[in-house]
C-alpha positions in Angstrom: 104.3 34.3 64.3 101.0 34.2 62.1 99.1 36.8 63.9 102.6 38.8 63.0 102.4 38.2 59.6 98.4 39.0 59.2 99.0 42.2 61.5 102.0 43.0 58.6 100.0 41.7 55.8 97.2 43.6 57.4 99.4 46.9 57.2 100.3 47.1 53.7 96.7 46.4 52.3 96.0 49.8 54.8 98.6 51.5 53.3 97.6 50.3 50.0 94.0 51.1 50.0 94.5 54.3 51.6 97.7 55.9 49.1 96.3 54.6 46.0 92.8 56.8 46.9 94.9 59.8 47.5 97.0 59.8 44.3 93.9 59.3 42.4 92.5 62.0 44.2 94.9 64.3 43.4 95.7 64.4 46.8 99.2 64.4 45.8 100.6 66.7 42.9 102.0 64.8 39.5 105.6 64.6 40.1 106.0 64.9 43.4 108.5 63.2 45.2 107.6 60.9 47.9 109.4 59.0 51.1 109.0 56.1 52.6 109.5 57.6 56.3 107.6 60.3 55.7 104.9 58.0 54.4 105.1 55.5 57.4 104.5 58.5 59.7 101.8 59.7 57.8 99.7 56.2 57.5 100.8 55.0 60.9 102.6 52.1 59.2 105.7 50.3 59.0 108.5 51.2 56.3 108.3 47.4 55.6 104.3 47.9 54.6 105.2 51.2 53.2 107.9 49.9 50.9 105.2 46.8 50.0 102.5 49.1 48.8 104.9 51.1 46.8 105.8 48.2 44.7 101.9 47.6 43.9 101.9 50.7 42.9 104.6 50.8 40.8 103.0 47.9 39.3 99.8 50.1 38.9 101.7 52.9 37.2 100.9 55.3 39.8 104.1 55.4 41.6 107.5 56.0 39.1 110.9 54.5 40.6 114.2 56.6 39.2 117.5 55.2 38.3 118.7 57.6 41.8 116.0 55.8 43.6 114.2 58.6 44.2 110.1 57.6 43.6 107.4 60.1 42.9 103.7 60.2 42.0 102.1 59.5 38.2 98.8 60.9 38.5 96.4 59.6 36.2 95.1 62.1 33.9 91.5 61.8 31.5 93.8 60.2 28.9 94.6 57.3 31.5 91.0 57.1 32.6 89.8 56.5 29.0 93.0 54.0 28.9 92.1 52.0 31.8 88.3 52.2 30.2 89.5 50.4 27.1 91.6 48.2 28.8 88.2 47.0 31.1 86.0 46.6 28.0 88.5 44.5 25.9 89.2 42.1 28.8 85.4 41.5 30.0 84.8 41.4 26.3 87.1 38.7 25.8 86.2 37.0 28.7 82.4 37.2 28.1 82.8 35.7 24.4 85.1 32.8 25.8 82.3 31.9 29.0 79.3 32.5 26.6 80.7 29.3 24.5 79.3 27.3 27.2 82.2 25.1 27.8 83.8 26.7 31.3 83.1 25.9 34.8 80.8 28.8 36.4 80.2 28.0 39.8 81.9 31.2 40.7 79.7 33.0 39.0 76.9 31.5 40.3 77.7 32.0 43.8 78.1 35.8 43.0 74.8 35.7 41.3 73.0 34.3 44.0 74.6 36.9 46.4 73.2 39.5 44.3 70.1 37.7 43.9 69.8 38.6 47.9 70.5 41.9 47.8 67.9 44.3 49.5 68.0 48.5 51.1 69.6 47.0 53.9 72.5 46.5 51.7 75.4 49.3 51.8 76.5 50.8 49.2 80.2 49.5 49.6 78.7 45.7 49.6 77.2 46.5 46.4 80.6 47.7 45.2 82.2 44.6 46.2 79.4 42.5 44.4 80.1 44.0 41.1 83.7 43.7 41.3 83.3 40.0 42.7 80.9 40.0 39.7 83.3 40.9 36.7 86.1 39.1 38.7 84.1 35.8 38.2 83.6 35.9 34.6 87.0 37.0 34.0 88.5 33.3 36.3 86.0 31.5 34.3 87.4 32.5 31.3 89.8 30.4 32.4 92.4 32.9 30.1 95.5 33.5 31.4 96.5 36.9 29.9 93.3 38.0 31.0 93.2 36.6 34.3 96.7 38.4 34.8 96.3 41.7 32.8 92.8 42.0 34.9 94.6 41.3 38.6 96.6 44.3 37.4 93.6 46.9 37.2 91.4 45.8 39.2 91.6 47.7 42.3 92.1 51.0 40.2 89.0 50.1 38.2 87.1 50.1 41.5 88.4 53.7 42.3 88.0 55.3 39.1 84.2 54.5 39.4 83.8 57.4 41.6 81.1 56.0 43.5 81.5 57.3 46.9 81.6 61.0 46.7 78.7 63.1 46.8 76.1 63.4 44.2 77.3 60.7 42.4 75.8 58.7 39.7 74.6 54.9 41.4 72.5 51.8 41.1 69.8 51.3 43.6 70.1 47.7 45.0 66.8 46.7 42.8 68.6 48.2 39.7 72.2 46.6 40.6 70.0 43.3 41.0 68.1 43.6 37.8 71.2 44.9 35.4 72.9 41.9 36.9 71.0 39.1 36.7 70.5 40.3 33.0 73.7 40.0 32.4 74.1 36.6 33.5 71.6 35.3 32.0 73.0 37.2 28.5 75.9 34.4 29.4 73.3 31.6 28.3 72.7 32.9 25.0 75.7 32.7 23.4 78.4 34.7 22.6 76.8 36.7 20.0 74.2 38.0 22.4 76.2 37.7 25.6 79.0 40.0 23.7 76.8 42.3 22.5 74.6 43.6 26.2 77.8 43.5 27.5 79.6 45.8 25.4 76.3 47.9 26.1 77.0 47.6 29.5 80.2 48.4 29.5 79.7 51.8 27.8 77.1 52.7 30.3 79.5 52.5 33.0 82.0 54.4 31.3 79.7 56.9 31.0 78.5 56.9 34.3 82.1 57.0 36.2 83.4 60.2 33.8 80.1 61.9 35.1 81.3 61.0 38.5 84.7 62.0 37.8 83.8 65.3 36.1 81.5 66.2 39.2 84.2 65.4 41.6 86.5 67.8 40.0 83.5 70.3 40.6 84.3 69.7 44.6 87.7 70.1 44.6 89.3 72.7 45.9 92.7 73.1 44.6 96.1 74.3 45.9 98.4 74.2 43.1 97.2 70.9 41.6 96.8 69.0 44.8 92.9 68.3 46.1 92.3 68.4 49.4 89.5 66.5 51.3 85.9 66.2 50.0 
């Protein structure tokens, strides 16, 4: 019965993972209607996992539900990019100011710190990923705000997509730069909010910056039939 429910569990994060990269990569046109059959087919996955991920993602705004039942794609356009941008900024910004204070309980960000603190070339470029999502997650719990703690869990794993990391040419941090920009960072949390607030904010711009440069020379590999990217 547990291994079931893992192996299901298991299924729907697959499914998850996997449709959520090919509506932001425009591997599916705005609009278009999708099925949960045809979906389960094409995934390899149950309708039950199938019908799980597509509530996520109408959670994420990038699957639309009709009042027929019918569901189709919302891509996300620049416009919902810069949104999700915005978004980002004024919840690390918020949480930043509220740890900085000195008054919350960071051992969670510690523990990420130290596993950055390790980080060599051995390293992959998807563990280095992870770090800085476990990174900004951390601050975020020790905020210890619940509005941000929720409206964060929200965006989260579209955040880590619309980084654009992983297609060619893109715009990364070596480990030793991840390491350094990083521990900066943390240690801007000693300083007070003031400080903390404002590297942050620097922070965040630069990464802005650097995913629309990704984003902008993924579009530059695409090759479109009538809207819809196919592989890279």
């Amino acid at each position: 019965m547990r291994n079931g429910a893992l192996s299901r569990s298991g299924s729907v994060q697959h499914i998850l993972r996997a449709l959520r990269r090919d509506i932001i990569r425009y591997r599916y046109k705005d609009g278009q209607q999708i099925r949960e059959l045809e979906l389960a087919d094409k995934y390899d996955a149950s309708r039950a996992a199938v019908r799980g991920a597509l509530m996520v993602l109408e959670k994420e705004g990038l699957i639309v539900t009709h009042k027929n039942g019918t569901r189709t794609v919302s891509c996300l356009s620049r416009t919902d990019m810069d949104n999700y941008h915005d978004l980002r900024a004024y919840l690390e910004t918020v949480a930043v100011e509220e740890v900085a204070r000195g008054d919350k309980n960071m051992e969670g960000i510690f523990e990420v710190v130290n596993k950055i603190r390790m980080l060599d070339e051995r390293n992959t470029h998807e563990e280095i990923q992870q770090l800085n999502s476990d990174f900004r997650g951390s601050i975020i719990l020790a905020s210890g705000n619940k509005a941000v703690i929720q409206a964060w869990s929200n965006i989260e794993d579209v955040m880590r997509e619309v980084t654009w990391e992983d297609i060619p040419q893109a715009v990364r941090q070596e480990p030793e730069d991840f390491k350094k920009a990083h521990t900066g960072l943390f240690m801007a949390l000693m300083q007070g909010p003031g400080e903390a607030v404002r590297l942050y904010k620097e922070h965040l711009e630069s990464s802005r910056m650097k995913s629309l440069k990704n984003y902008y020379t993924f579009l530059s590999y695409v090759q479109r039939d009538e809207g819809v990217a196919q592989e890279l």
